[in-house]
LOPADO-799112 format. One line per 8 residues: their letters; for each residue x, y, z of C-alpha. Coordinates in Angstrom, 2 decimals, always signed. Layout:
a) X Y Z | ...
This chain:
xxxxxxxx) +0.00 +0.00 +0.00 | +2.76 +2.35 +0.72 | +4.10 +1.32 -2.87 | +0.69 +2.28 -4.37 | +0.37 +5.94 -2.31 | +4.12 +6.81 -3.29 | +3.26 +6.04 -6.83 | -0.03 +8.28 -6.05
xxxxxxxx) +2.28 +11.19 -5.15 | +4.41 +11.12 -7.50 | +1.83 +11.32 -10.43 | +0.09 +14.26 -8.93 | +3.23 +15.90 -8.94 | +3.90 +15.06 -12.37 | +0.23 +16.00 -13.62 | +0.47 +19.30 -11.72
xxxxxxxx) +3.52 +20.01 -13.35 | +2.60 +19.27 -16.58 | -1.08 +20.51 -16.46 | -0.46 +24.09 -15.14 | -0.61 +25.97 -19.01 | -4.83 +25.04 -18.14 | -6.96 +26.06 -14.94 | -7.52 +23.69 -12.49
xxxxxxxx) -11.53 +22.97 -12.41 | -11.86 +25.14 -15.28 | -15.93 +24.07 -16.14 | -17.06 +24.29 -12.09 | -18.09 +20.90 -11.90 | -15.61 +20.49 -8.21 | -17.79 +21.83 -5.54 | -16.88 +21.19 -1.82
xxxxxxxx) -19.31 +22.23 +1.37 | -17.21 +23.27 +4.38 | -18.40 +23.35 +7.76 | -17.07 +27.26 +8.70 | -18.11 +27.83 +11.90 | -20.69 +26.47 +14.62 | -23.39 +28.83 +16.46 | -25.47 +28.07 +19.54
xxxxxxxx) -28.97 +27.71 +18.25 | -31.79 +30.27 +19.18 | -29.17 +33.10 +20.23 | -27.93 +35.80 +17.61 | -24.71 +36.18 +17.75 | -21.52 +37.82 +16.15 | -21.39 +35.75 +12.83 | -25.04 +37.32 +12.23
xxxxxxxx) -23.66 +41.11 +12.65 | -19.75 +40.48 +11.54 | -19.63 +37.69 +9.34 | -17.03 +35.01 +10.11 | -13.93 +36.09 +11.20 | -10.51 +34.94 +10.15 | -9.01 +34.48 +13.12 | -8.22 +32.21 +16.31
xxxxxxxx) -10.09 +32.03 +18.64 | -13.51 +32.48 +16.67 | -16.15 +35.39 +18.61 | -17.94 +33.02 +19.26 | -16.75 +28.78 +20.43 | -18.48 +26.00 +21.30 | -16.53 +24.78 +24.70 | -16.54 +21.06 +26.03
xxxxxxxx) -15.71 +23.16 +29.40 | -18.86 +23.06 +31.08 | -20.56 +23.73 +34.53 | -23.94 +22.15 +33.38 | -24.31 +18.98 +31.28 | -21.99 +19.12 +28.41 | -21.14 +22.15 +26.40 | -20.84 +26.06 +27.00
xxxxxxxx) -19.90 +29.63 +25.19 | -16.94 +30.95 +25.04 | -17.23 +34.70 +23.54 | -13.71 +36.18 +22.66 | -12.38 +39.70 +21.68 | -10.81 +38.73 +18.21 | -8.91 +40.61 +15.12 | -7.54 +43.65 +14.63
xxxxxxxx) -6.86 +45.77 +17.88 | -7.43 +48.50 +16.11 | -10.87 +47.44 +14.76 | -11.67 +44.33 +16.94 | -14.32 +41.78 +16.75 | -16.22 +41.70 +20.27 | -17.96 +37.84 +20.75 | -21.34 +38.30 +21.85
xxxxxxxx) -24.56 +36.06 +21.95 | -28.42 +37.60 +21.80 | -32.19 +36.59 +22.57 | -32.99 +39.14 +19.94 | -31.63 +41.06 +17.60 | -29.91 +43.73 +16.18 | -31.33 +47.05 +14.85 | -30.11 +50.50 +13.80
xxxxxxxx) -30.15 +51.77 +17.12 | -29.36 +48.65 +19.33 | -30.43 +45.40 +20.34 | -33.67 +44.85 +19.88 | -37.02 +42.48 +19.80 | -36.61 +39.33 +22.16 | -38.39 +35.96 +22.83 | -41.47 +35.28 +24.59
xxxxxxxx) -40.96 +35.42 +28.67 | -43.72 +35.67 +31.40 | -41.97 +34.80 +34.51 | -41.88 +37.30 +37.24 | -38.26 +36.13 +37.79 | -36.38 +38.55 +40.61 | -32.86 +37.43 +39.89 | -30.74 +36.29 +36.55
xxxxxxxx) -28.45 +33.85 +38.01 | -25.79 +32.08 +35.19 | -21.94 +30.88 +35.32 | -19.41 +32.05 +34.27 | -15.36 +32.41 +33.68 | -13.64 +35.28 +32.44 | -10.56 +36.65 +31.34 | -11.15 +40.36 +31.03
xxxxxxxx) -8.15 +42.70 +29.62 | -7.09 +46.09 +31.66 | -10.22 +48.61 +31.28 | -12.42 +46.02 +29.56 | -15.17 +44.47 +30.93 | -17.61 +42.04 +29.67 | -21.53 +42.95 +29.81 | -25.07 +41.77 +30.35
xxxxxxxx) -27.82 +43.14 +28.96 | -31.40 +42.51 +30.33 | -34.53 +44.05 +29.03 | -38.29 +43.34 +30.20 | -41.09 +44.38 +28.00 | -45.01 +44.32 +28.46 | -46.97 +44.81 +25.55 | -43.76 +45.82 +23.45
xxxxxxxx) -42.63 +48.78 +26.44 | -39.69 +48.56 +28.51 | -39.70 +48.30 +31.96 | -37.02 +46.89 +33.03 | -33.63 +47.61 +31.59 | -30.14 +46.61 +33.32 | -26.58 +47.05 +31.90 | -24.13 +44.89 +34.03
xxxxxxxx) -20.72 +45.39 +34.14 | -17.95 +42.21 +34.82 | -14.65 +42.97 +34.78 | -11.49 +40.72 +36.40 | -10.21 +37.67 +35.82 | -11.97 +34.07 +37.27 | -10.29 +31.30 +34.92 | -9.75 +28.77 +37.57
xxxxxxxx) -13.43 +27.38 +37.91 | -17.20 +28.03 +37.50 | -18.29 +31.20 +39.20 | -22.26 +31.43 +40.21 | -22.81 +35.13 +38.84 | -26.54 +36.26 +40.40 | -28.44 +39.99 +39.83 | -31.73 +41.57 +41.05
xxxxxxxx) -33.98 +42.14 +38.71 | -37.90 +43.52 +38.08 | -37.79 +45.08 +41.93 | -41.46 +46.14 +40.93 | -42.37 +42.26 +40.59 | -44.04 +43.07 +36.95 | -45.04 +39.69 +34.90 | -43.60 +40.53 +31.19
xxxxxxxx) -44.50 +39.66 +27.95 | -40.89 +39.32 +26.53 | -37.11 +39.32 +27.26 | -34.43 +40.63 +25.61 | -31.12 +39.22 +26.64 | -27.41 +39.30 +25.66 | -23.92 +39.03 +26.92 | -20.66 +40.04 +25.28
xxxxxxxx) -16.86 +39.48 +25.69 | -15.73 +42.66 +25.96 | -17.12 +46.95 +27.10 | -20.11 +48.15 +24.14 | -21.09 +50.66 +26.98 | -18.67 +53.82 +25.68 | -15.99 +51.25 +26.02 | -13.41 +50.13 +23.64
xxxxxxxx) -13.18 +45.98 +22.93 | -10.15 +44.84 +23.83 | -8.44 +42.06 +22.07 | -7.87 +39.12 +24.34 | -10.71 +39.55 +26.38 | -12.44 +36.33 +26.79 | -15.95 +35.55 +28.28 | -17.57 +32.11 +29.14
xxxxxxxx) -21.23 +31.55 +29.69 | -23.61 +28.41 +30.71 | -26.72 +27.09 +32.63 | -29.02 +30.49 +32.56 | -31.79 +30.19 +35.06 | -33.98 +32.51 +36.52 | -35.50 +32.97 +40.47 | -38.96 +34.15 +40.59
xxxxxxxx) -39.10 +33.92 +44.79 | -37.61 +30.39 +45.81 | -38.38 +28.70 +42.12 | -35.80 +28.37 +39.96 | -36.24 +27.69 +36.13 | -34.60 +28.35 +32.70 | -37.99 +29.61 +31.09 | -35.28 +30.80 +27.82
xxxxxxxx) -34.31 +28.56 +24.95 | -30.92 +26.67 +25.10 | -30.27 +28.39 +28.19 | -27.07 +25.93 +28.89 | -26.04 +26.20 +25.28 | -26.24 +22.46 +24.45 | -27.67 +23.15 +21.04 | -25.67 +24.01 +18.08
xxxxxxxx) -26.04 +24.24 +14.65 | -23.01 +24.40 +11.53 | -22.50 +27.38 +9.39 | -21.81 +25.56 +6.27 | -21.12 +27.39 +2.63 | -20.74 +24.97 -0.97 | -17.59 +26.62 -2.62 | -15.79 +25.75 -6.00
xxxxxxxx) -12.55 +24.26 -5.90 | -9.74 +26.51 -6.37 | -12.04 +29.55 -6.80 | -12.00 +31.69 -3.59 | -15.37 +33.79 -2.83 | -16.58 +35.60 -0.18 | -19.57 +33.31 +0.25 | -18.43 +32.24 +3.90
xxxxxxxx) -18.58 +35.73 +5.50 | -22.37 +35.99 +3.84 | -23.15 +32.61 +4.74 | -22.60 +33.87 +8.65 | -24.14 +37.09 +8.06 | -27.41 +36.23 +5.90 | -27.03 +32.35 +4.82 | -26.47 +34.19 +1.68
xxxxxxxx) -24.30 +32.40 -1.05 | -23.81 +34.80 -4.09 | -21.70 +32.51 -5.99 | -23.13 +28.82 -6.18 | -23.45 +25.65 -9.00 | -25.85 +25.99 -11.46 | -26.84 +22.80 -13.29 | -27.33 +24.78 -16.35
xxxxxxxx) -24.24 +23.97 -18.07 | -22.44 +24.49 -20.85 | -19.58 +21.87 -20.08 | -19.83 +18.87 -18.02 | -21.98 +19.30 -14.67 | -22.49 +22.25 -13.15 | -21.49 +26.25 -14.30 | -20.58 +28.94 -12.04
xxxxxxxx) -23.49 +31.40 -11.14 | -22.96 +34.61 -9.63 | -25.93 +36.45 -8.42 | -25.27 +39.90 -6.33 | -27.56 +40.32 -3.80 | -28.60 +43.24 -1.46 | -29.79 +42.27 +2.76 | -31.94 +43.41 +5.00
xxxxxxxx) -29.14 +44.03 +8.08 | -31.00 +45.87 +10.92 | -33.18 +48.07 +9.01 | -30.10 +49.13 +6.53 | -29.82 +47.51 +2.65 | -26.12 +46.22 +2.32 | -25.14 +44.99 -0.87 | -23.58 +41.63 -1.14
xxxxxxxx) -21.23 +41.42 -4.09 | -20.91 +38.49 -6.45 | -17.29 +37.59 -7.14 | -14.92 +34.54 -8.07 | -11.16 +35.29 -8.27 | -8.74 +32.11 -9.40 | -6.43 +32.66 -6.65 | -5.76 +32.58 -2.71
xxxxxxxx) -6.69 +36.00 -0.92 | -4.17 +36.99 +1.84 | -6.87 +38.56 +4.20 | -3.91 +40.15 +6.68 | -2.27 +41.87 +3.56 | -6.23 +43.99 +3.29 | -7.65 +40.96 +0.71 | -4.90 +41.02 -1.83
xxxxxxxx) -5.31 +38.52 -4.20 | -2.11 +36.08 -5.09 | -1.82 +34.05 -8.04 | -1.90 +30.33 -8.63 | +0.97 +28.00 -10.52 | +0.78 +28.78 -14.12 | +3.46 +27.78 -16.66 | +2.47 +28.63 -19.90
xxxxxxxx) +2.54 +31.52 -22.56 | -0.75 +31.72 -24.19 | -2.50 +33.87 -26.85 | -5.58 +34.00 -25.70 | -8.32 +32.76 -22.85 | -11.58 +32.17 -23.46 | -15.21 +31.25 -22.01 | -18.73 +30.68 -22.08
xxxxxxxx) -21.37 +32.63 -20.26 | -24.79 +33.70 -20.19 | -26.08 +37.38 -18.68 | -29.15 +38.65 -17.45 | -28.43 +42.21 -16.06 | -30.17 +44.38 -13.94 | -30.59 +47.91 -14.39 | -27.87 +48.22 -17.07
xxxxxxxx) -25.03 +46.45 -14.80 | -22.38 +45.03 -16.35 | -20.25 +42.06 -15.25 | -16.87 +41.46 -16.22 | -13.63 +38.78 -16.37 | -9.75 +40.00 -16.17 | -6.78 +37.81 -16.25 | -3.55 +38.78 -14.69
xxxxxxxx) -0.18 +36.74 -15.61 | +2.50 +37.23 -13.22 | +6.39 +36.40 -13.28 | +7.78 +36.69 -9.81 | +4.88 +38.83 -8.90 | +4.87 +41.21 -11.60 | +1.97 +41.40 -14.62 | +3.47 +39.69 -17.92
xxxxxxxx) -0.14 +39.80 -19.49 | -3.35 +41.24 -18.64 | -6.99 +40.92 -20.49 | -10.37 +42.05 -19.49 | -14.23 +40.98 -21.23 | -16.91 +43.24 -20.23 | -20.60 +41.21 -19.83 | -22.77 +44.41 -20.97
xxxxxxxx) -25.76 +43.09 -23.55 | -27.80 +40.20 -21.92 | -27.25 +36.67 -23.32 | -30.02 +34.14 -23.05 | -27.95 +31.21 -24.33 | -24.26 +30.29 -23.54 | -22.18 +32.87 -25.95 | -18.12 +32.20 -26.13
xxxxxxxx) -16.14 +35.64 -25.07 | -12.38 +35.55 -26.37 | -9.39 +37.49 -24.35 | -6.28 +38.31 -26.28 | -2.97 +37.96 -24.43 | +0.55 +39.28 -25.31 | +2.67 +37.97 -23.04 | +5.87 +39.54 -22.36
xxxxxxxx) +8.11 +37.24 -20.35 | +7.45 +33.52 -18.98 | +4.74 +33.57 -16.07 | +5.10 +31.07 -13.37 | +1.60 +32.41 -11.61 | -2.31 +33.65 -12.86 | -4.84 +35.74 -11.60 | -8.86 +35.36 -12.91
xxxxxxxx) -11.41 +37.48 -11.40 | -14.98 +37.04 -12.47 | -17.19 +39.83 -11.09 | -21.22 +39.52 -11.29 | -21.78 +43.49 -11.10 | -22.79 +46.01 -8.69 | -26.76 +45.27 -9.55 | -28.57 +42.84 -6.89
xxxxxxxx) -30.28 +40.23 -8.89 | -28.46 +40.05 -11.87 | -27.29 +36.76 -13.18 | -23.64 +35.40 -14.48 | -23.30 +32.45 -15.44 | -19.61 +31.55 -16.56 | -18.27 +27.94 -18.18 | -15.81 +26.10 -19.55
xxxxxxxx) -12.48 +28.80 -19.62 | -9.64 +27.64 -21.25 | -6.05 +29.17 -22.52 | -4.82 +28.44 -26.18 | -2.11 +29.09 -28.57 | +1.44 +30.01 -28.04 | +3.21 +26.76 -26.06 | -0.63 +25.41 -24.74
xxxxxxxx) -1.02 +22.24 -25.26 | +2.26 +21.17 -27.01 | +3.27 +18.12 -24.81 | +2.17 +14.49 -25.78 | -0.81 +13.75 -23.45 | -1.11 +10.75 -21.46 | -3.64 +8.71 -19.27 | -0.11 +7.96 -17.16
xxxxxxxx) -1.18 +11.76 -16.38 | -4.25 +11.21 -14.73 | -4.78 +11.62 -10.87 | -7.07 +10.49 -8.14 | -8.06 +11.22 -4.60 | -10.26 +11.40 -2.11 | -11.14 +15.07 +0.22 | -11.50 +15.20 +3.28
xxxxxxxx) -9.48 +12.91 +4.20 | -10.03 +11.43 +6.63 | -13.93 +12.25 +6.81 | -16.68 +11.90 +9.26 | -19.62 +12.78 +6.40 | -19.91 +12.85 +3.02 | -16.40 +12.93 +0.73 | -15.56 +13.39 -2.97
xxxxxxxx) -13.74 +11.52 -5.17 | -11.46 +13.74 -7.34 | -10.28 +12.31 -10.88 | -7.91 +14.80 -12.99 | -7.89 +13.39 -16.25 | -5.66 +15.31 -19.25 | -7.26 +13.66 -22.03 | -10.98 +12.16 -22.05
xxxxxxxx) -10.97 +8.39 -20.60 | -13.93 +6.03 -19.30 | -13.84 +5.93 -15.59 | -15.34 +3.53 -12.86 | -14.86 +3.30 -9.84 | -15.20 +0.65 -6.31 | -15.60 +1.38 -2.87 | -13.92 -1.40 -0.43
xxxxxxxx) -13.75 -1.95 +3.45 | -10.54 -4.02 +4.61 | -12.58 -7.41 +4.28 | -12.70 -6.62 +0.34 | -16.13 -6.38 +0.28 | -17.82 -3.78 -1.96 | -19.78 -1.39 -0.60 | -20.19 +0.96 -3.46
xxxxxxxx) -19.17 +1.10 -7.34 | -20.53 +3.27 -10.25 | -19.43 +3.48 -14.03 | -19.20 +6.80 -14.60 | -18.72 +6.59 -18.02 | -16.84 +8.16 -21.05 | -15.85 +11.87 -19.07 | -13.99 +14.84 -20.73
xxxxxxxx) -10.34 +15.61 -20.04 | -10.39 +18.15 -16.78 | -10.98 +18.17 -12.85 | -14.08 +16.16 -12.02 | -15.61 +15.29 -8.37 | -17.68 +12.52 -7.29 | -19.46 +12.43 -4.20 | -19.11 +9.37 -2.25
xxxxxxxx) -21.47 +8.27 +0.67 | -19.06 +7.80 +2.96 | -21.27 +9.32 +5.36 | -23.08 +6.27 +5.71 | -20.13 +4.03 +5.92 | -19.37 +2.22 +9.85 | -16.37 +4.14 +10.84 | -12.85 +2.05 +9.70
xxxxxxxx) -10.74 +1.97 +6.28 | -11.81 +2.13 +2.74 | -10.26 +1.58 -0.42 | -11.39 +3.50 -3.73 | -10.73 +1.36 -6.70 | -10.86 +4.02 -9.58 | -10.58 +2.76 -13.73 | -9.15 +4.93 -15.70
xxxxxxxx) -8.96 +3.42 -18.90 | -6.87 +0.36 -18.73 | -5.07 +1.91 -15.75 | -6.44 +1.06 -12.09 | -5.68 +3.91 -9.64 | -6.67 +2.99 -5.14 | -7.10 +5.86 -3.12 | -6.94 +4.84 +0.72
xxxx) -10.09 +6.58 +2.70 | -10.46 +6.39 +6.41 | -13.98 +6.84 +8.03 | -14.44 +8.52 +11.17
């Protein structure tokens, strides 16, 4: 097996070193869902106002630390210390002026009681916010105030409230990692929440939902492979994806569709743009986009794409060849007229010296509901395509790696080739196989149910031609 996964290597090496004068997953048809962040379920929280953060700690963690049954919150003071990212969670939610709204409550309660640890940074403090309301007026609002440091173990954290013994209607409530009352968040400041209960005289009772923050719930976003979006900070902020697959295809599976949207966020409109950029971002250089391996010196790059603009946007695709991080080529398309059926757009490219890196950026417009979709983009002339192609070429594996849930089988193939594949546990026994059929040279992905395989090792038997090809899988 060893023998087999060395082999394995080295022929991705080899087809990544041959293959890099074409994209990788040019036609879209690789998409991967990612698991991005998880949120306690019924409370707002920071993801909703500030999108998912690229940091560590997240605002906002899931903790097997707990002083009541199994899980708790930790809310952190993330990011830039000049700009930071307070962690906070909310029974309500968030408005132009405030917190606002709640969840239904009619409990006379006379004290919040909760635990908590903290790690509060010099003139920060962590806060709790309490707000009674009958028939949609306030009358009872408290701002509390916890500053220190308790790491060591759980602290029983108890307040008067409603001294006027008023049953309400609702309850806003929310706590957060670091000073919103004329304060500035500091980074580092770390607060840790669980088992909310309320006293109304000598009852106590948790009258709130997931008031010991058992419940969670993934923030997942679908993204192409290789193509970098912003579709996981809108996935945390609205469940918004404005790039996604579109089965209408002009090439294999799927195309790419990018649809600009504009949100609803606490009574303002805030446009979500729709943009794919071939590439990595570097998020701490202020989103600077970097190129990926590209070896070739082509003439021209071209496309497929259909457009239905809104309000006389226009879309657009530019391609950036670098040498040692400087432009050798650049190209740009403009989508302007709107195309009902898949239309092939055509870059020219003089290239001026030998790139070793490229840059694509597909942009959907600056319209909300507009519609790109974009297939099938390929370089030619100049030294593309001049190598003899072989199936020896071809490449397979398996992401993620291991996997607890569903996987996909990834087959690179640099010419077009009939591919099957077999799913084995160690006993050899088959517990999946498909013929996939006569496919087209490219990046394709296959999902495999791993997800409802017993947990152990797999082996993927993929046919690639006349060539066999295992992948190894373990099952979690």
């Amino acid at each position: 097996m060893k023998r087999i996964l060395l082999i394995l290597t080295t022929l991705t090496l080899t087809y990544l070193a041959k293959a890099q004068d074409q994209l990788y997953n040019p036609s879209f048809n690789m998409w991967t869902v990612n698991t991005v962040a998880t949120q306690p379920t019924s409370w707002m929280n920071s993801y909703h106002a500030f999108g998912i953060m690229p940091t560590t700690p997240m605002a906002v963690e899931k903790s097997s630390d707990a002083s009541n049954l199994t899980s708790s919150v930790k809310l952190n003071t993330v990011g830039d210390p000049m700009n930071p990212t307070f962690g906070f969670v909310l029974l309500g939610s968030i408005g132009n002026n405030g917190p606002q709204g709640g969840v239904p409550f009619t409990l006379s309660a006379d004290s919040i009681v909760f635990d908590a640890k903290y790690d509060l940074q010099a003139g920060d403090s962590a806060n709790v916010i309490l707000m009674m309301k009958l028939n949609g007026v306030p009358f009872e609002m408290k701002m509390i105030a916890i500053g220190g440091t308790h790491t060591s173990s759980w602290q029983r954290m108890a307040y008067k409230i409603n001294p006027l013994n008023v049953t309400p209607d609702s309850l806003l409530l929310g706590f957060t990692s670091s000073n919103t009352n004329n304060g500035n968040p500091v980074v580092g400041s770390w607060f840790q929440l669980d088992n909310i209960r309320f006293v109304d005289g000598n009852t106590t009772s948790s009258p709130i939902p997931n008031p010991s923050f058992e419940n969670w719930s993934d923030i997942t976003t679908e993204n192409c492979n290789e193509w970098f979006t912003m579709n996981t900070m809108f996935a945390a902020i609205t469940n918004t994806a404005t790039v996604t697959k579109s089965t209408d295809a002009q090439e294999g599976t799927y195309a790419m569709q990018l649809r600009p949207d504009s949100v609803d966020m606490g009574g303002s409109m805030n446009f979500l743009q729709a943009m794919a950029i071939y590439g990595t971002m570097d998020m701490t250089g202020g989103g600077t986009p970097k190129g990926k391996p590209f070896l070739a010196s082509p003439t021209s790059v071209s496309g497929y794409y259909k457009w239905a603009p809104q309000n006389g946007a226009t879309g657009s695709f530019s391609v950036t060849l670098q040498a040692a991080g400087v432009p050798v080529a650049t190209g740009n398309f403009s989508f302007s007229a709107a195309q009902s059926s898949y239309a092939q757009f055509t870059v020219p490219l003089t290239v001026s010296a030998a790139p070793d890196t490229v840059i694509i950026m597909i942009d959907g417009g600056s319209q909300a509901g507009s519609v790109l979709l974009v297939d099938n983009i390929r370089f030619a002339g100049g030294n593309v395509g001049v190598k003899t192609i072989s199936l020896m070429d071809a490449t397979v594996s398996v992401f993620p790696n291991p996997t607890n849930g569903d996987a996909t089988l990834k087959v690179a193939l640099p010419k077009p080739a009939s591919v099957s594949y077999t799913v084995m546990n160690a006993l050899g026994q088959v517990v999946e196989s498909e013929n996939l059929g006569s496919m087209k040279d490219g990046i394709h992905g296959v999902k495999l149910g791993t997800a409802n395989y017993s947990t152990g090792v797999y082996f993927v038997k993929v046919k690639i031609g006349d060539d066999v090809m295992t992948q190894k899988v373990i099952v979690k």
